[in-house]
N, C-alpha and C positions, 0 to 999 in steps of 0.2 A: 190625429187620425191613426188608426191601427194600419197595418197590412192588410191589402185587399184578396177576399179568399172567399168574398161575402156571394153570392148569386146574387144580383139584384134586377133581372128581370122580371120577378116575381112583382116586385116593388113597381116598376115601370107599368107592369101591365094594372096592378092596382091603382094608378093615377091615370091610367086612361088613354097615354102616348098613343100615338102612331109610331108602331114599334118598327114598322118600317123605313119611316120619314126619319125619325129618331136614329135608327141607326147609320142614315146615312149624315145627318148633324156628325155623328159622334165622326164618323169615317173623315167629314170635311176637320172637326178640331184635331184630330190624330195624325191627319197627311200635314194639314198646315203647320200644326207647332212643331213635331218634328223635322221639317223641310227648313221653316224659321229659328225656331230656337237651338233646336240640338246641334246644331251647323256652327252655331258659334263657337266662338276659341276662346281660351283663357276667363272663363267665367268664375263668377265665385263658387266659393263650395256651397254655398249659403242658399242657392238658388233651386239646390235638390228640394227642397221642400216646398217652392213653387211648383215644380216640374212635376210633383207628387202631387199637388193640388189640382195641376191640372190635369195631369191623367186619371185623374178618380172623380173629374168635374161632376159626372152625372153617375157617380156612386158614390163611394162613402160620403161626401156633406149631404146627398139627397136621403141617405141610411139615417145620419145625424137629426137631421129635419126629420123626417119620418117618427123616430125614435120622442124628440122632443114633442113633437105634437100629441103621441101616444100618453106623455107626460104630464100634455095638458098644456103647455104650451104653444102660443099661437105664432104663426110664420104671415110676415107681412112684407110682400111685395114692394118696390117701389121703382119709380121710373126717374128720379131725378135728386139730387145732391141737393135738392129745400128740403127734401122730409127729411124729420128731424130725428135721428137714429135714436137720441137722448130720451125721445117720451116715447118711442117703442119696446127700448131696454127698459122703463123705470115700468109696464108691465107685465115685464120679465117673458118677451117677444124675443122674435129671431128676423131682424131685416137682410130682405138681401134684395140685391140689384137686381133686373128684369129687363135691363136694354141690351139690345142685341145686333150684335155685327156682322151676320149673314142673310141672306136673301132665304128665305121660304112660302110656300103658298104664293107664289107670285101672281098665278092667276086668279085665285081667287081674293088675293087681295086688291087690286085691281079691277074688281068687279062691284069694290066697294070705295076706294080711293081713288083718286086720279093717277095715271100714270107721274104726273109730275108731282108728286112729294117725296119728300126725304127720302131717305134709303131708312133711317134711324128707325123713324113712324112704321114706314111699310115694312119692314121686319116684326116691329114690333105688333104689329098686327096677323102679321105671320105664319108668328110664333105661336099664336094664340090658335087662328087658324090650323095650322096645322098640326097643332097638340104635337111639337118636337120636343118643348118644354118644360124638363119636372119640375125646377125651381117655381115655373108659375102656375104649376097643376097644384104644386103643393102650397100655394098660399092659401091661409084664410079671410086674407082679405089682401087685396091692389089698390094703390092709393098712386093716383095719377097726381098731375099740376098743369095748372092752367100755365103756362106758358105762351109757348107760340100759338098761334092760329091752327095751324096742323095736330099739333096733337091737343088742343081745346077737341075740336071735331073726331079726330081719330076716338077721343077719350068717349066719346057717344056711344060709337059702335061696342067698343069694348065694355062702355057699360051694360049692354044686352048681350053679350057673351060671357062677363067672369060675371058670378053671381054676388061676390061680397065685392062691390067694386066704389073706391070715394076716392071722389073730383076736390082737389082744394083749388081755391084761389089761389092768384096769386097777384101781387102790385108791379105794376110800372112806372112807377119811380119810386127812385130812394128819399121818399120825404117822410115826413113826419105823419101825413096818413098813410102812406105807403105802410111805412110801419107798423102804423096801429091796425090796417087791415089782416097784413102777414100774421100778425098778435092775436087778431079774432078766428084768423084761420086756423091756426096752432093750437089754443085753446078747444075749438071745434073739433079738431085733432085728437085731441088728448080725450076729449066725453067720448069719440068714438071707439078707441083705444081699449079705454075703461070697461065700457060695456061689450066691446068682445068679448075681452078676459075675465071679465068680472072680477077685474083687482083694479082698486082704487092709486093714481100715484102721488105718492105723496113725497115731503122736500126729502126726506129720506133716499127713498128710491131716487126719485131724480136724480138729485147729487150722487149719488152711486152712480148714474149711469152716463151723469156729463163727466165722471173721470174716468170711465173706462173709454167711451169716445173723444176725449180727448185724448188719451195715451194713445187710441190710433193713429190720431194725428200729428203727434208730436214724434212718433217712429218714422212713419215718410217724412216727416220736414226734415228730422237729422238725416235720413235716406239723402233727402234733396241737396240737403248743405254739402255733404261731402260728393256730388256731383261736380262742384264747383271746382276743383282737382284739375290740374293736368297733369301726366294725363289721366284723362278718366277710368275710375277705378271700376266702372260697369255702364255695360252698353244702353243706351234707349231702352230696346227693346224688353231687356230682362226689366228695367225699372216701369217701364208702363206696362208691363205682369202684373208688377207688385201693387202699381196701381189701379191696375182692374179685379185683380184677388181681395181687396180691401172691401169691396163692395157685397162677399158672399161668404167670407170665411168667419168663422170664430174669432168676435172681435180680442179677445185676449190673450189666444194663440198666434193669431194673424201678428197680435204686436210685438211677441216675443219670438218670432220669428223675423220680424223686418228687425228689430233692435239686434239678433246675435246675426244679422248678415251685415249691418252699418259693425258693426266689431271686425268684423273681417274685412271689410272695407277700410276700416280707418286706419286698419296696419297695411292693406296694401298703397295707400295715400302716405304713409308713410317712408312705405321702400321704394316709393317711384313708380309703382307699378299699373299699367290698365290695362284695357282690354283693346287700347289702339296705341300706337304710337303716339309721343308729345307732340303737342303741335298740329295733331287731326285736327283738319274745320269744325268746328261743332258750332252745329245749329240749333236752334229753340222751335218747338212744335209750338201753334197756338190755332186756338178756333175751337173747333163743332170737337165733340166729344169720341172715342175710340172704343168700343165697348167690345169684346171677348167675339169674334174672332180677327175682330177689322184691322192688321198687323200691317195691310199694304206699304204704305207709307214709310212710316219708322225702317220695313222690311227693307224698302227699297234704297233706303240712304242710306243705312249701313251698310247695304252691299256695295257702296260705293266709297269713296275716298273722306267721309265725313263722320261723326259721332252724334248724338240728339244728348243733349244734356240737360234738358228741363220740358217741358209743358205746362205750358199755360191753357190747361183746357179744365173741363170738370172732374176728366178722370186725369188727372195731373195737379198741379198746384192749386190753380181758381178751387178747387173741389175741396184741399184739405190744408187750405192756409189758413190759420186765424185759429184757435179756440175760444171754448162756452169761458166765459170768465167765471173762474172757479170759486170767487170771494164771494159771490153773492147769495144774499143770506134768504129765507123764506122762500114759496109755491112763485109769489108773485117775481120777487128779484132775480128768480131762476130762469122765469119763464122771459122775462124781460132780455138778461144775457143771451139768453136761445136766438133770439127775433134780432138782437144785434149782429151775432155771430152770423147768422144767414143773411143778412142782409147787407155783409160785405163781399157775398159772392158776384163778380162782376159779369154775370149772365148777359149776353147780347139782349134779351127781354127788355133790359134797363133804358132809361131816357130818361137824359143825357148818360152815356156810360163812360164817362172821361177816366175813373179812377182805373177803369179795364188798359187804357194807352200805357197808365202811369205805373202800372204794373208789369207790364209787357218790358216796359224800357228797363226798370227795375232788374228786371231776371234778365235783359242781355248783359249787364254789368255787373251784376251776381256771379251768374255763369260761366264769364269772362264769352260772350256768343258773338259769333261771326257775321250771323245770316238768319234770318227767320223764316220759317215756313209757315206759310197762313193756309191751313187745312179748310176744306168747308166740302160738306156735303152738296151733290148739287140738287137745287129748288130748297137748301138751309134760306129763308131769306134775313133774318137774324144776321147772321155770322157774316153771309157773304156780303149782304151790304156796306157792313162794318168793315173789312176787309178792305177795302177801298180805302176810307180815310187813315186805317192802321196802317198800311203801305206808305201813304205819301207823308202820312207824320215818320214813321221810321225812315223812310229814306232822305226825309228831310235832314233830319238829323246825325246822318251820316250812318245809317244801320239797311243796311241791303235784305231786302223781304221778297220772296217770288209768292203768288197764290194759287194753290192747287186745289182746284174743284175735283171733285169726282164719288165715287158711287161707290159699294161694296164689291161689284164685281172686278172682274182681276183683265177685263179685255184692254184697258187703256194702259197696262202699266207699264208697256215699252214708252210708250209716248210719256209718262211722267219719267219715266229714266232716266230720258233724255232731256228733257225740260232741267230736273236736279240734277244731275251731269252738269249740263249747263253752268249752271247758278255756283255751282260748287267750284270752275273755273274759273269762273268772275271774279267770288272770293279770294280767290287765291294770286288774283294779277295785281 
């Protein structure tokens, strides 16, 4: 990304914003990350270019996109960590994330949702709503997933509101038809794909574009590995940036970016150095997903006597463990590794979802973790259900977990303070 010098309200008002509503989005990510992030100490250098990412959020990558579609290139939406970034690049598409972590249109969302669902869904209806959104004014097409219940239904409405709008399936269970359905979904995926762009994909493309998404992924896992540190060489906070930035940026910039900050990470793992004193509690986030602005959380532990050195959520590890296995040969062997590869994400969706416990435990012994934090939006029923059994298996086993419900708004967050306050003393007797 160049220097910003560009106007782009021009641009805004040609995608249709409420340029009013819009500007106060922008006002709410501007107070918050500044309030949040720039408050930290001893960051890396490395994160200028996060911070640059996000102060230009709804400029230059909205210029970028703009620019690329002018090109001929098509920009495709997505709401979930199943669609498969790998057949969007192989028809030389631009994916980018669509979920969202602040409250908007609440009335009028409301007037079509129940008060009791998600915070994730009713944003994400929103958003729409309230035209605050250039990422989802600028797609050509939104590609939702059957999921939960909630956004099955939400995914209705929003198909009579976005005009190029596809519903996939999706399986609950990890079996063998599970499989072969996710496989016909994908498939499905790809003709639709196709006939947007009117580019055919072929093993060619593909494999170009399972290694360029896998090289995203392989930049946040060494991100992740060297979390593993004491003390830790960067905070929560800036690392669950980087993995919400993962979601909208230029995946090959985006990579060479996370890889020359693990460089500067790894020499300060090196000299000893972090961003808390040795010996911080460090806790593991796990649960419902955090999506660009929802920092509560994370914000609130670090202000306190602890560090977050992993996530187990979508936008965290569950989201970018595992790669497309790269040996495989031909359209079909490609598309088969695809369906493998997603189908180790341990989504709450899943039944039985045991391998999600066995991964949790995983990363507090990774991590070297103290305490876990089981996140859940409230009316998540997915997660918070699950959160019950994660709790008394982890404390079974001698691993101390508190669960914290709650919603995008900031009204409860003395009371979670104090609840993590808490928890954080516990650890420590």
């Amino acid at each position: 990304m160049s220097d910003a010098t560009f106007d782009y309200r021009p641009l805004w008002t040609d995608l249709e914003l409420n340029l009013e509503d819009h500007d106060a989005l922008l006002e709410v990510l501007s107070k918050t990350y500044g309030d949040i992030f720039m408050s930290q100490k001893n960051r890396p250098e490395g994160m200028t270019y996060f911070d640059f990412v996000m102060s230009e959020i709804h400029g230059l990558r909205i210029k970028e996109l703009m620019d690329a579609k002018g090109n001929g290139h098509k920009v495709i939406g997505t709401y979930c960590t199943f669609v498969p970034e790998e057949l969007v690049l192989a028809v030389d598409g631009i994916m980018v994330g669509l979920c969202a972590g602040a409250d908007f249109a609440v009335d009028e969302v409301e007037r079509l949702l129940p008060r009791n669902t998600c915070a994730l869904i009713k944003s994400t209806l929103g958003f729409k709503l309230g035209r605050v959104c250039p990422y989802l004014e600028a797609c050509d097409m939104v590609i939702g997933e059957n999921t939960c219940d909630g956004k099955k239904k939400a995914y209705e409405i929003l198909d009579r509101l976005i005009p190029n709008f596809y519903a996939m399936d999706m399986p609950q269970m990890k079996s063998s038809e599970g499989k072969a359905l996710l496989r016909a979904e994908y498939l499905k995926l790809k003709e639709q794909l196709e006939e947007l762009s009117g580019k055919k994909i072929t093993p060619e493309t593909l494999k170009k574009a399972i290694e360029t998404v896998n090289g995203k992924r392989r930049a946040v896992q060494r991100l992740a590995r060297l979390r593993a540190a004491d003390p830790a060489p960067i905070s929560g906070l800036d690392s669950l940036l980087v993995n919400q930035v993962f979601f909208y940026d230029n995946p090959e910039r985006f990579t060479d970016s996370v890889n020359n900050i693990c460089d500067e990470i790894e020499e300060r793992v090196g000299a000893d150095e972090g961003v808390k004193p040795k010996g911080t509690t460090r806790l593991l986030m796990s649960g419902c997903p955090m999506a660009v602005p929802n920092w509560k959380i994370p914000a609130v532990v670090e202000g306190l006597n602890a560090i977050i050195v992993g996530e187990e959520s979508c936008i965290g590890e569950r989201g970018s463990r595992g790669c497309v296995d790269e040996s495989a040969e031909g359209m079909e062997g490609m598309v088969d590794a695809i369906v493998e590869r997603y189908c180790e994400i341990d989504c709450a969706i899943f039944t039985p979802n045991t391998e999600r416990l066995m991964h949790i435990k995983n990363m507090v012994k990774k991590y070297r973790v103290d305490g876990v934090v089981l996140y859940g939006l409230n009316f998540c029923s997915p997660y918070l259900i699950e959160a019950l059994d994660v709790e008394k298996e982890l404390e079974k086993g001698g691993i101390p977990a508190i669960r914290i419900e709650t919603d995008y708004s900031q009204e409860d967050t003395g009371q979670i303070k104090t609840r993590i306050e808490a928890f954080i003393e516990r650890l420590s007797d």
